[in-house]
C-alpha positions in Angstrom: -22.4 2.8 -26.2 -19.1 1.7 -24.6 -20.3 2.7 -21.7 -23.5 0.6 -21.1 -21.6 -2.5 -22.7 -18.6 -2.0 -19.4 -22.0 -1.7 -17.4 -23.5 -4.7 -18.6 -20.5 -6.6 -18.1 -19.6 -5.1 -14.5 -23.1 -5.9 -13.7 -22.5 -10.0 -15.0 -19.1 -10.4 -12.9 -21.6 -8.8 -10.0 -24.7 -10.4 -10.1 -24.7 -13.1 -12.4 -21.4 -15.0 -12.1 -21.8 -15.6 -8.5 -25.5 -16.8 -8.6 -24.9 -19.1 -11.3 -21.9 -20.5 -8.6 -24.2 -20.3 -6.2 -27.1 -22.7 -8.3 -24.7 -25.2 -9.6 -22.5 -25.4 -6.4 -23.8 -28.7 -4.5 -23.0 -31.3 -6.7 -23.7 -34.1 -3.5 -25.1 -34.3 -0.4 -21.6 -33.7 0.9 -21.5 -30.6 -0.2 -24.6 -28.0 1.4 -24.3 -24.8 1.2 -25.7 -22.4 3.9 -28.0 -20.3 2.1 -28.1 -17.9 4.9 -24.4 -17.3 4.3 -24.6 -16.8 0.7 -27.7 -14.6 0.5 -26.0 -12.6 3.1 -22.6 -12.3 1.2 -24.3 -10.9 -2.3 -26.5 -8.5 0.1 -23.0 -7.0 1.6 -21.7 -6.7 -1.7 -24.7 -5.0 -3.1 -25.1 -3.1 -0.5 -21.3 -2.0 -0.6 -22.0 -1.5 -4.2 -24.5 0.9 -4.0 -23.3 3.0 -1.2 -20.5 3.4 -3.5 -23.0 4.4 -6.0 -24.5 6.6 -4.3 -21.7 8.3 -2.6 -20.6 9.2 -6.2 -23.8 10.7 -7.1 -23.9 12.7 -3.9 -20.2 14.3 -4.8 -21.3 14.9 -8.2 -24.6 16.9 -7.3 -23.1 18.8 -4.6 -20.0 19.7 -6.9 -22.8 20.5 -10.0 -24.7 22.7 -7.6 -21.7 24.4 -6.0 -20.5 24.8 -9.3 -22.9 26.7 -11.3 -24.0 28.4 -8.6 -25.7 32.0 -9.0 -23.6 33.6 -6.3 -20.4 31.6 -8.7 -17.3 34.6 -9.0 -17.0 32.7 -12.9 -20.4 32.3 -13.3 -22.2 34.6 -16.5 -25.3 34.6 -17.8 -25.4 33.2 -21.2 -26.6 35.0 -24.7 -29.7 33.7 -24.1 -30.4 34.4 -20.6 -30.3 38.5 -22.0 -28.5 39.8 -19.2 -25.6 41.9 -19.6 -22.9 42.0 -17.1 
């Protein structure tokens, strides 16, 4: 449960905090924001964000697979797999 609550609440400083910047930033005509900037910003982050993501999925499957590996010098078959080493 910790877990998804430090999600939720990495995903509000992410996503949320900055859009809600972003809405209630002009406050006159003065003030204009480029929109092509912005949008551009939050896609670098995001993007940034989930090739980090995915990088760390990657490492974990290949170290899962290398792991438990059949050809693995620690690997034995379990009580229930019925094969005796």
């Amino acid at each position: 449960m910790a877990k998804v609550i430090l999600l939720m609440t990495v995903l509000t400083v992410l996503i949320v905090l900055p859009t809600l910047h972003v809405v209630f930033a002009e406050s006159g005509p003065e003030e204009y924001i480029n929109r092509r900037v912005v949008v551009w910003n939050l896609f670098f982050k995001m993007m940034t964000i989930a090739f980090t993501v995915g990088a760390v999925v990657s490492g974990t499957l290949i170290w899962v697979i290398w792991r438990f590996r059949e050809s693995h010098p620690k690997a034995k078959p379990t009580k229930y797999e019925g094969i005796d080493w």
